[in-house]
N, C-alpha and C positions, 0 to 999 in steps of 0.2 A: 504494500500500500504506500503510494507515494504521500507524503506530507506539503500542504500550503498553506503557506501563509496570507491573511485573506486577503492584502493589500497586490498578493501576485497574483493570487487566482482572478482576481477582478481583470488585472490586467491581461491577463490570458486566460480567460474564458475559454475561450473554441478549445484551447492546448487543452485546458483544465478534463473540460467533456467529451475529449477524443482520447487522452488517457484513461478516463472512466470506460471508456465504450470498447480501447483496446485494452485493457489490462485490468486492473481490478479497483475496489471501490478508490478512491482521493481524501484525505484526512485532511481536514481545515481547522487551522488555528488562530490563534489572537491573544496576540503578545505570548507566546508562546504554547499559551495552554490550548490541548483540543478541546474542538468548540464543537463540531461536525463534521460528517462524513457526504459524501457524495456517493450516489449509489446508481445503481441504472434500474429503469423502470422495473424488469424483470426480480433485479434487487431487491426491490422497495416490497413487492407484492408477496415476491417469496415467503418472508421469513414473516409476514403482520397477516400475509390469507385476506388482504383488501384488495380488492378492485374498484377503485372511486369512477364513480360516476360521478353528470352535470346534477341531475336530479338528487340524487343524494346530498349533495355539495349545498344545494342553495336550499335543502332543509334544514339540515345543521348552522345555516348561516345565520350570525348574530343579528343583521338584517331579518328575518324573515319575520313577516307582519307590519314590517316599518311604509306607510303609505308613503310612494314618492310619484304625484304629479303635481 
């Protein structure tokens, strides 16, 4: 797992998510300490067994109820 620091990984984004994509998950820090990992979608799903949906998404949403026109 490669480590980044988050002020590099901002700067190299694309780099950041195409070593995720080839090789395995990205550890993101600040000021040294880990802070989070980057993971690929398949990653993400694996190990939690969630498949998020839109509809899902926008019932959990802190928003929902709030009238907006």
């Amino acid at each position: 797992m490669k480590t980044w620091q988050i002020q590099e990984a901002k700067a190299h984004l694309s780099e950041v998510v195409r070593s995720r994509i080839q090789e395995h998950p990205q550890l993101l820090t600040v000021r040294g300490k880990e802070k989070a990992v980057l993971l690929s979608r398949k990653g993400y799903e694996r190990p939690t067994g969630i498949k998020p949906n839109l509809f899902n998404f926008m019932r959990a949403s802190p928003l929902k109820g709030l009238n907006i026109s």
